[in-house]
C-alpha positions in Angstrom: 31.3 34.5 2.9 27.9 32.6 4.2 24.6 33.3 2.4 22.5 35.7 4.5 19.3 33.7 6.0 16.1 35.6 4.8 13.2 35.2 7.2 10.1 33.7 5.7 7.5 35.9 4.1 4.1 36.0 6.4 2.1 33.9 3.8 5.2 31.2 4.0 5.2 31.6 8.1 1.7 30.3 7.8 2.3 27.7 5.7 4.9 26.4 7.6 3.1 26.5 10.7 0.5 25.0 9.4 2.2 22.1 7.6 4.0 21.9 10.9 1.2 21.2 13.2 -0.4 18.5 11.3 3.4 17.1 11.2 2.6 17.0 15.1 -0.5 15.4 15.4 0.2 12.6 12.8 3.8 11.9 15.3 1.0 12.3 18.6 -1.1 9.5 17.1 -0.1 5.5 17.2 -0.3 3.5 14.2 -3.6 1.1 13.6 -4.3 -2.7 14.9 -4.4 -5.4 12.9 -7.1 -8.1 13.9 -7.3 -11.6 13.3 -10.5 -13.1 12.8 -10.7 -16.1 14.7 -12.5 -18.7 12.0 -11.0 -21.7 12.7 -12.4 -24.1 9.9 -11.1 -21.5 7.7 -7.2 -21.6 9.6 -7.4 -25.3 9.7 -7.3 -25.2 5.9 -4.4 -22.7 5.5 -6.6 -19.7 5.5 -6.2 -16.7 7.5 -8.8 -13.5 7.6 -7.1 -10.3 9.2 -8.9 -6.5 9.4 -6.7 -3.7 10.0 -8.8 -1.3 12.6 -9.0 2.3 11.1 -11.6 3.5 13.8 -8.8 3.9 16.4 -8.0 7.3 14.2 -8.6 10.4 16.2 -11.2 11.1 13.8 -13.3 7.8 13.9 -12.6 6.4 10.6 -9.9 5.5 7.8 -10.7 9.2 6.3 -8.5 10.4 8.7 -5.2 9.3 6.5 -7.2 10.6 3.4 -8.1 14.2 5.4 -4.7 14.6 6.6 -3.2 13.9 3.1 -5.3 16.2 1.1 -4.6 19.5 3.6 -1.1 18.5 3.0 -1.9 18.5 -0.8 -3.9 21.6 -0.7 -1.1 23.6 1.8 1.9 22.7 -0.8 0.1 23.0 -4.1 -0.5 27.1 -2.3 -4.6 26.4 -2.6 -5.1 27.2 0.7 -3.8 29.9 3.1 -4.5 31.7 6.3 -8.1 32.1 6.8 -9.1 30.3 4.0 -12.5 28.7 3.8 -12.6 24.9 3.4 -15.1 23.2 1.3 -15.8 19.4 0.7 -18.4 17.4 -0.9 -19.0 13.9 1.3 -20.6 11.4 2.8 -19.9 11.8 6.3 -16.9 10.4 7.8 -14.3 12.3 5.1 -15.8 15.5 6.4 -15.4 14.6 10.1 -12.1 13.8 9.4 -11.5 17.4 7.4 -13.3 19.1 9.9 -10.8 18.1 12.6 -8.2 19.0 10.5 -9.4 22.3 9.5 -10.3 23.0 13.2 -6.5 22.4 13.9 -5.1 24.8 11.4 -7.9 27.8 12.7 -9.7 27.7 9.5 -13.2 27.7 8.8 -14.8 24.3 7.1 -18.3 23.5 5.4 -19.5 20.0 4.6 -21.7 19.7 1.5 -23.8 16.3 2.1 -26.7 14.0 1.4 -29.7 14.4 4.1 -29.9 10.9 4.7 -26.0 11.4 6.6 -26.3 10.0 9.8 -26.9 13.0 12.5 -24.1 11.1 14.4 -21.8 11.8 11.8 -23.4 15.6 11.6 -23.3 16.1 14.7 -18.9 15.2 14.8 -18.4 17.6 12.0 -20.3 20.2 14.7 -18.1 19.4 17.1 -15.3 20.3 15.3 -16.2 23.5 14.4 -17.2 22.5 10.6 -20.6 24.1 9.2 -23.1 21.4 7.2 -24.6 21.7 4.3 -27.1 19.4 3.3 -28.8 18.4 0.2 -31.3 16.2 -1.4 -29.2 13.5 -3.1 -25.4 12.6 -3.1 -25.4 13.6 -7.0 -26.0 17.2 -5.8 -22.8 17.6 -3.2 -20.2 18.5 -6.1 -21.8 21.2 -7.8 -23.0 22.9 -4.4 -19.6 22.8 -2.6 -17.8 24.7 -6.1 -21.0 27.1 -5.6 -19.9 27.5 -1.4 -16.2 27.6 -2.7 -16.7 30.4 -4.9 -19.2 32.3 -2.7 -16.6 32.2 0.0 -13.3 32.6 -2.3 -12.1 29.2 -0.3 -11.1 26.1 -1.5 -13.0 23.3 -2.6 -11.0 20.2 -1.4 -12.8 17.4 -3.6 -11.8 14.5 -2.1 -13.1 12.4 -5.4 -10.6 14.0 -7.7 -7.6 14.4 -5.6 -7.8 10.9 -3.2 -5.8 8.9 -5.4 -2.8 11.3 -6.4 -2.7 13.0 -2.9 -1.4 10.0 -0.8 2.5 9.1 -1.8 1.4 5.2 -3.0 5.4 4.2 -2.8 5.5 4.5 1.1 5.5 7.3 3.4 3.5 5.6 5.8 0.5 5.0 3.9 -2.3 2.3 4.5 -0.9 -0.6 2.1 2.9 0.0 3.3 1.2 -0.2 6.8 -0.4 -3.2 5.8 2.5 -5.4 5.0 4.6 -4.1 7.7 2.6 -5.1 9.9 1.5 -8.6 8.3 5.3 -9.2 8.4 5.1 -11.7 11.1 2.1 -14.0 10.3 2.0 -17.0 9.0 1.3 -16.0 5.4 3.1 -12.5 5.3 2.1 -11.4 2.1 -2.4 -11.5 1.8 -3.2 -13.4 -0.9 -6.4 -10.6 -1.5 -7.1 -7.5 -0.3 -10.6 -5.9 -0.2 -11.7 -3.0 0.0 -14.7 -0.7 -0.9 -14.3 2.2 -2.9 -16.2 5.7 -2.3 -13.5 8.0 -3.9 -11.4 5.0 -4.8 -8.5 6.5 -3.4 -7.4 3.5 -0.8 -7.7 1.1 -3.7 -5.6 3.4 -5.8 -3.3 3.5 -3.3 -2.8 -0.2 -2.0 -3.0 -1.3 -5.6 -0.1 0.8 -6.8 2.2 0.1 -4.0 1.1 -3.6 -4.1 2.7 -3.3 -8.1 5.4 -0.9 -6.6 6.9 -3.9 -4.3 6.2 -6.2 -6.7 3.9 -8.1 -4.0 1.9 -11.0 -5.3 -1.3 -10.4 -3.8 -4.3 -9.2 -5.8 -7.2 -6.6 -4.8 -10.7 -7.2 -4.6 -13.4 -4.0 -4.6 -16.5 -4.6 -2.7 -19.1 -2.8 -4.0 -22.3 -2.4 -2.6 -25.8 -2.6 -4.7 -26.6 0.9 -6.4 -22.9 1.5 -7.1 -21.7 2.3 -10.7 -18.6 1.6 -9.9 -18.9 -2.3 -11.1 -20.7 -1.6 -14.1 -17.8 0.6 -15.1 -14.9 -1.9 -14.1 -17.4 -4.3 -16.4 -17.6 -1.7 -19.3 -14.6 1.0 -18.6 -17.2 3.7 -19.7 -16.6 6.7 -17.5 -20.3 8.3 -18.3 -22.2 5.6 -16.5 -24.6 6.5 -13.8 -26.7 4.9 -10.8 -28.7 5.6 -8.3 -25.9 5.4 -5.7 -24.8 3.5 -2.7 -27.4 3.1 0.8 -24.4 1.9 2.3 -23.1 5.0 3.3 -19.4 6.1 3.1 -18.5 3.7 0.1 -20.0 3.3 -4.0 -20.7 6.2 -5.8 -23.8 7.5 -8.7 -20.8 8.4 -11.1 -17.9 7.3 -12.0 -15.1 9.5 -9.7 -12.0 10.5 -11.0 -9.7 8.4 -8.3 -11.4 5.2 -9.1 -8.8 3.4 -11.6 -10.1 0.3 -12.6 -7.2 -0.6 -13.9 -5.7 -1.4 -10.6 -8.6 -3.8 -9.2 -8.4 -7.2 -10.0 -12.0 -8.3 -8.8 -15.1 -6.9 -7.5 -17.7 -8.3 -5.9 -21.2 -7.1 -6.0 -23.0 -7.0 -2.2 -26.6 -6.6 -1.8 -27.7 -4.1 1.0 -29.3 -7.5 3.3 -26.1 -9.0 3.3 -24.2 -5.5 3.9 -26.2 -5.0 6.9 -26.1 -8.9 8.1 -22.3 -9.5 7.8 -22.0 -5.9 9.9 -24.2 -8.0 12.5 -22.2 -11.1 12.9 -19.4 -9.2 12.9 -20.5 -7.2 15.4 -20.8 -10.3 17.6 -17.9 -12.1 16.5 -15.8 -9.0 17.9 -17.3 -8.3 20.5 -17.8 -4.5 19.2 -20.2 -2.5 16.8 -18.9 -2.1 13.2 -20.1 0.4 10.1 -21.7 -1.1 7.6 -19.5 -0.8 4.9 -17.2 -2.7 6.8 -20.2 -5.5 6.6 -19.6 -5.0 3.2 -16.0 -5.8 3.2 -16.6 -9.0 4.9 -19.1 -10.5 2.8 -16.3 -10.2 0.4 -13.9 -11.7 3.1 -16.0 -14.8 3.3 -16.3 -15.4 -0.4 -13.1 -15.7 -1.5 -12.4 -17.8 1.8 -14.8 -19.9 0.5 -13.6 -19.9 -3.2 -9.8 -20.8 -1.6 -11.3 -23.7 0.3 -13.0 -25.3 -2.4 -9.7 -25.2 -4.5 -7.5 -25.8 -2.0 -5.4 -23.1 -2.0 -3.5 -21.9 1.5 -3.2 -17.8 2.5 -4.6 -14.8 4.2 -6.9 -12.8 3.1 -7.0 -9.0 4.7 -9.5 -6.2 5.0 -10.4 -2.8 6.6 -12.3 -1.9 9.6 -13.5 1.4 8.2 -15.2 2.7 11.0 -17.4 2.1 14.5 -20.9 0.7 14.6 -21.7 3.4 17.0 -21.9 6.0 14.7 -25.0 3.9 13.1 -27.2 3.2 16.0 -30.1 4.9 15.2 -30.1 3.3 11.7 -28.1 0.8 10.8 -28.2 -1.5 14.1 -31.4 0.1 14.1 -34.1 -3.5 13.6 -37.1 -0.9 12.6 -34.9 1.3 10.8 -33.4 -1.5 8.7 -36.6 -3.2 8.0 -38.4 0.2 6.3 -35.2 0.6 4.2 -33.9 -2.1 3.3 -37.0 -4.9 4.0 -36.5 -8.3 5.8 -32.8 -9.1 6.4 -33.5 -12.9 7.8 -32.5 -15.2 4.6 -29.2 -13.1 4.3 -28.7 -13.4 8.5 -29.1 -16.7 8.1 -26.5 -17.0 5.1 -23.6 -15.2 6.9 -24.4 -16.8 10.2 -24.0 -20.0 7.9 -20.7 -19.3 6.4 -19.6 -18.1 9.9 -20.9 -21.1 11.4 -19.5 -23.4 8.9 -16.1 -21.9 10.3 -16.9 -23.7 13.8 -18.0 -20.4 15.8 
């Protein structure tokens, strides 16, 4: 005799709905480019620099695999249901990316964020359907979104705990098993490095665990931008450490967040906001295309372990992240007035990047 079929219960019918339609949207959307950077002093001495373009998401920005990845979490670990209120604490671009999702599952989504979030980046998480809520300093955005969360008996998301366990770091399409895949073909397959920056430290989590799961031999570098705790605490592995936070926005952190493992990283380099905002410039131009800043960040990184292989000789490629688009940032960070009251006068740092760049024949 067969086993009678039950029909779901109406709480699982939304569930599997909803688990459903973000199943549908992640098989609409086309996996990300990889670029090379065309530095030829650098090729002619073995050494190739790659960025893999995470602004071709639907959402903008490489928050997108994080958003989608945490609603899954969420949906199967039964913290969210139908008509559930959805509440993050962020910088900008994980919210847009939330928001999206939120908006495709019908539900209703508020952003907790710093004031000094660019209105760009406000105005997406509008557009979406998402509600902000600002504050007066990125230390403030946990505490408020529990406070919104309980108001509204929704779910705080809290990307800062969650980003490194919600993403499956052994494959399942994730960034770093994108990575390779995709590096496959070129003439040094597997990177040598691989930088990133860290804001909830979940795509450093995750590339550096699968890099160990494939037993890869590359190594991973955190760029960290000036104000960051996050390499004072990979100096002194004391979790209580504070700072005044990041001005590079969408990456380095006043505390020390849960997904951050230190443990993973196998460098981190330090980066001063001038040369942030310079390397996002000649960048800019060597593309042909506006960049974030924090991917300026990730290439000051880029260029100094280029540099470091040169000088010792050593042959490989070196890979990186295209976080997100310059255009998002036009009123402030390619902004020369802007940049000049926050972060003072840029030129000795210009002329440092356009120097490595330049030593590189361009």
């Amino acid at each position: 005799m067969s086993t009678p079929t039950h029909a779901p219960a109406p709480a699982d019918r939304w569930l599997h709905g909803a688990i459903a339609r973000i199943e549908a949207d992640y098989q609409r959307s086309a996996d990300t480019h990889l670029i090379p950077l065309r530095l030829p002093a650098f090729a002619a001495q073995g050494i190739d620099l790659y960025l893999k373009d995470e602004s071709t998401h639907p959402t903008g920005s490489l928050k997108h695999r994080l958003a989608r990845s945490l609603f899954l979490y969420a949906l199967c670990n039964g913290w969210i249901g139908a008509g559930s209120t959805v509440v993050e604490s962020s910088s900008g671009s994980t919210a847009v990316s939330e928001a999206y999702f939120a908006r495709l599952l019908e539900l209703p989504f508020v952003a907790v964020m710093p004031r000094s979030t660019s209105p760009e980046k406000i105005a997406q998480i509008e557009f979406h359907g998402g509600r902000c809520h600002l504050v007066d300093s990125a230390g403030l955005v946990y505490e408020q979104a529990r406070a919104i969360a309980a108001q509204t008996g929704g779910h705080y998301m809290d990307q800062f705990t969650y980003a490194e366990r919600a993403t499956d770091w052994r494959g399942n399409n994730n960034i770093a098993e994108s990575m390779f895949t995709q590096m496959a073909r070129e003439r040094h397959p597997v990177p040598r490095w691989i930088v990133v920056g860290a804001g909830t430290g979940g795509t450093s989590a995750t590339i550096g665990r699968y890099m160990r799961y494939q037993r890869h031999a590359s190594r991973l570098c955190v760029a960290d931008p000036a104000g960051s705790v996050f390499s004072a605490h990979y100096r002194t592995g004391d979790t209580t450490l504070t700072a005044p936070g990041s001005r590079i926005e969408g990456i380095g952190r006043p505390r020390v967040e849960p997904s951050f493992i230190r443990t993973l990283v196998d460098r981190m380099i330090e980066v001063p906001d001038v040369e942030s905002v310079a390397a996002m410039r000649a960048l800019s131009r060597l593309l042909g295309r506006r960049v974030g800043p924090s991917t300026g960040t990730n290439f000051v990184a880029m260029l100094t372990l280029a540099a470091e292989m040169r000088e010792r000789g050593e042959r490989g490629s070196i890979l990186s992240l295209l976080c997100d688009a310059g255009e998002r940032y036009l009123p402030t960070y390619f902004d020369p007035a802007w940049v000049a009251q926050c972060f003072g006068d840029c030129t000795l740092a210009q002329h440092k990047i356009d120097a490595q760049i330049g030593a590189c024949g361009n």
